[in-house]
Residue, then its C-alpha position, 0 to 999 in steps of 0.5 A: x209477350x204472349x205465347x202463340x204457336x204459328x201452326x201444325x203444318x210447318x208454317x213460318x219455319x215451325x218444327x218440320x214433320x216427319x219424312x217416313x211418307x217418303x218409305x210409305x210412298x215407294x211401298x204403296x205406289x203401283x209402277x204404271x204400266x202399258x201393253x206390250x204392243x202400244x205404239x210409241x207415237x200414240x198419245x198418252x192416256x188423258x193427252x189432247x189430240x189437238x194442237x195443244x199438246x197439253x194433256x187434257x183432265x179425263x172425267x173422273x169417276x167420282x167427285x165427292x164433296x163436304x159442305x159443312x157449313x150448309x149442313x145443319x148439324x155442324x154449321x162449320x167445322x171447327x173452333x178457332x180464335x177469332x178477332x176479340x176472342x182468347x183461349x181462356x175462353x175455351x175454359x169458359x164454354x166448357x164449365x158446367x151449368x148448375x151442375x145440370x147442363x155440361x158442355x164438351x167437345x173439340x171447341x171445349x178443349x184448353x190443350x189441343x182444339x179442332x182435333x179429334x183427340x181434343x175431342x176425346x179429351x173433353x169427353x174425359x174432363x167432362x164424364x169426370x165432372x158428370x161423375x162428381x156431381x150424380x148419383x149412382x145410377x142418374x139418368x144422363x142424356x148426352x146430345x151429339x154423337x161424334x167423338x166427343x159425344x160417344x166417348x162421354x157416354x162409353x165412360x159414363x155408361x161404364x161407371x154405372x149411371x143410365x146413359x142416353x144418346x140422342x144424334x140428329x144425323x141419320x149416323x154416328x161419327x158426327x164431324x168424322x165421316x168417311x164414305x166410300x167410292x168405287x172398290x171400296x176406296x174409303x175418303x174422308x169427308x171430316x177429319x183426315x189426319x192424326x195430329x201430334x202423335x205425341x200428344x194422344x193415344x189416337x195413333x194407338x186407338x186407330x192401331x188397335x182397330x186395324x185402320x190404315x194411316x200413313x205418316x205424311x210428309x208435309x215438306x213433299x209438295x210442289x208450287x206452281x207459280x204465278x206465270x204458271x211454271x214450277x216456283x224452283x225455290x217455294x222458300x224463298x217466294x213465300x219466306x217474305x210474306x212469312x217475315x212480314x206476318x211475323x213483323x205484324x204480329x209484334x207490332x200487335x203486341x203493343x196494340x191495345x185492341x186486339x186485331x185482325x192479322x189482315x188489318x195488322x199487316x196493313x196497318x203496321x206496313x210489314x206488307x208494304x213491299x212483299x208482293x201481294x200474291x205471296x201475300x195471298x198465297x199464305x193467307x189461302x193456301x196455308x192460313x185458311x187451308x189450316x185453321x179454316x179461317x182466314x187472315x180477315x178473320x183470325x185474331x193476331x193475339x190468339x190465332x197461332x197460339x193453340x195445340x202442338x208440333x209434332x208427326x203427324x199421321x193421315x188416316x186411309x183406313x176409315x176415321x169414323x170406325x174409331x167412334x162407330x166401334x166405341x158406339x157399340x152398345x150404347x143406347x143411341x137414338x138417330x134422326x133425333x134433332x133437339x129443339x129444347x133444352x129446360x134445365x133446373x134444379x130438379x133435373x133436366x128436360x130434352x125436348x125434340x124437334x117432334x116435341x117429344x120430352x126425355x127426363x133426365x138428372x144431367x145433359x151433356x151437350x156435344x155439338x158443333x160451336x156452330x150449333x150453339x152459335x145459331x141458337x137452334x137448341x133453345x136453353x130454359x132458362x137461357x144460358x148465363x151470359x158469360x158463357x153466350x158471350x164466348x158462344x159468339x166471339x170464339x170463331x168457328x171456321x171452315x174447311x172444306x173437301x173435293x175429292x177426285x177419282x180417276x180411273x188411272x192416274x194422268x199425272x206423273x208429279x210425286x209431291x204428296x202437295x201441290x199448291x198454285x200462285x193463282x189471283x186472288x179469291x181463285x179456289x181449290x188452290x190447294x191438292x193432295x196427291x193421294x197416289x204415293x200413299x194409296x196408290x190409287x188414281x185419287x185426288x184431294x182438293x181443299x178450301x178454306x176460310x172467307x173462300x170456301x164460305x163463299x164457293x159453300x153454296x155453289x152446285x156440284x158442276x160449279x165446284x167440278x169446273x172451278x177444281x178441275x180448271x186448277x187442276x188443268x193448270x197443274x197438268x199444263x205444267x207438265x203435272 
């Protein structure tokens, strides 16, 4: 039987987190308040005067979106275990090439894939495999910097060796970037949570530089149901979907082809009598919204086996300054795509996109698996085969942000999730109520998986009207 873990977030009955959320929320929250004069019967701010009664969504100030999969430099946004792929594999696409080229990055990372301190951790497998095959004072050029790419440099940098960085964005940060709204309001475009305290020194790393998290209480959230009103027990609505998933999966151990989890629902029959939407509701607002991938794509062997549980911690305070303080002194070259990468024994040859060439003794490459997957560095010669092979069958999934800011706040809804029962391919099913936390009128609308490719190429008014129209939903609930 092979060892899977089902998710980081509570799915299918896992090790729930922890509740501190609760405290943080009554310390930030700022109790609203109206003039001494209002007129009892005058409607509240956002009510439609209409005949409705229903209240209607003000226009945000702001709405501010990620688009991972159009942007060039990432193409996605991080690994996960597709159909056909194992986790050995992960150790496949890190090993060294000729001791010339070397690879890190979260898709690298046997222990805690997709996160960032998966990140940081190839970054320290990796400068110790540079460290044991150069000489004292080698030139190295490390490709991409994001987290794993500034942490390689900081350690090579400070064990002596001549260390360049070259970045193809116009920032450092890579996959963990935060831009920032009106009053100074930091949002986070990439990675958002700590996960697993436990499991790094992140939480630390953060602490140290004074960036505000707060633990997050995944138990606080709250359904809307198919016919529109409140699911009063969300356990018992999605527990038959869950049993299903978990019937399909060891049914699929005694397969002899690896499967998607969609196909193994369907053909071992575990989903026969569940109700489709909880189905559904599963595969779009947990599966997908958690691995960025959905169920069509995810292997039934492999897909829940990576990383570990444990309390995790969402970060307020600007992710990206943990990389942009590590960066600080470092000789790193922005707006500086690679094109070509020749390598050999006598060393290795950078070659950028306006055919500029840098020698260097050693490479080490930290982008995104989706670059890799789109062949835009060009390898001479071409990568063994083995390691072009992983390149193709470890997935690289999808999850992406819409953030909304209000001028105040029109809800009344405490839970820090909100999810909707909703037909099938309905987007933006998925909120988080920043408000408890921040105590700002903000909200935080994901997308994953097969859905979030499909709405990737859609304008910001399609995005708008699509979110705010389940957003609508929540707020006729009486949200």
């Amino acid at each position: 039987m092979k060892e899977r873990r089902i998710s980081r977030r509570t799915l299918l009955g896992s090790a729930a987190v922890g509740t501190a959320a609760v405290a943080v929320a009554a310390a930030c929250r700022d109790e609203p308040t109206s003039g001494e004069d209002a007129d009892e019967s005058s409607p509240e701010p956002g009510v439609d005067t209409g005949t409705s009664g229903h209240k209607r969504i003000p226009e945000p100030t702001a709405m501010i979106r990620s688009s991972w999969l159009t942007d060039p430099f990432a193409l996605g946004s991080y690994s996960f275990m597709a159909v056909g792929a194992v986790p050995d594999m992960r150790a496949v696409l890190a090993a060294p090439v000729g001791d010339r080229v070397f690879f890190a990055g979260e898709a690298t990372a046997s222990q805690n894939p997709a996160t960032v301190h998966g990140a940081q951790e190839s970054a320290r497998r990796v400068a110790a495999e540079v460290l044991e095959a150069a000489a004292d004072g080698e030139r190295v050029v490390v490709i991409g910097a994001g987290a794993a790419g500034v942490a390689t440099a900081r350690l090579l940098a400070e064990a002596g060796l001549d260390v360049m960085v070259v970045e193809a964005r116009d920032r450092v940060g890579g996959r963990l970037h935060t831009v920032t709204a009106s009053d100074g309001l930091l949002l986070e475009m990439g990675a958002s949570w700590v996960h697993d305290l436990n499991a790094s020194d992140l939480a630390d790393q953060l602490a140290a530089l004074g960036i505000a998290v707060a633990a997050f209480d995944y138990e606080s959230q709250s359904v809307l149901g198919p016919t529109g009103t409140r699911l009063d027990d969300v356990g018992a609505f999605v527990k038959p979907a869950e049993d299903a998933l978990t019937d399909a999966i060891e049914w699929a151990e005694g397969q002899d082809l690896d499967l998607s989890i969609a196909d193994a629902l369907e053909r071992s029959g575990a989903a026969q009598d569940v109700d489709p939407s909880a189905i559904d509701h599963l595969d779009q607002s947990e599966i997908a919204t958690e691995y960025g991938a959905s169920t069509t794509e995810m292997s039934t062997w492999w897909g829940f086996e990576e990383g570990s549980e444990g309390d995790d911690l969402i970060v307020l305070g600007g992710y990206a300054a943990i990389v942009s303080a590590e960066a600080e002194g470092l000789n790193i070259d922005l707006q500086r795509p690679i094109q070509r990468i020749e390598w050999g024994a006598a060393g290795v040859l950078v070659v950028d996109e306006a055919g500029i060439e840098i020698e260097a003794d050693r490479v080490v490459v930290t982008v995104p698996l989706g670059v890799l997957k789109s062949s835009s560095i060009v390898f001479v010669p071409s990568l063994p085969t083995d390691k072009l092979e992983v390149i193709e069958r470890i997935g690289f999934g999808l999850l992406d942000k819409v953030w909304f800011v209000f001028d105040e706040a029109f809800w009344t809804e405490e839970s820090l999730m909100w999810n909707v029962v909703a037909p099938q391919s309905t987007p933006y099913r998925e909120w988080f109520n920043l408000l408890p936390i921040t105590g700002k009128p903000v909200l935080l609308s994901l997308v994953g998986g097969v859905v979030a490719r499909e709405w990737s190429q859609r304008s910001d008014a399609d995005v708008k009207t699509a979110a705010l129209d389940v957003l609508q939903q929540f707020i006729d609930a009486g949200w």
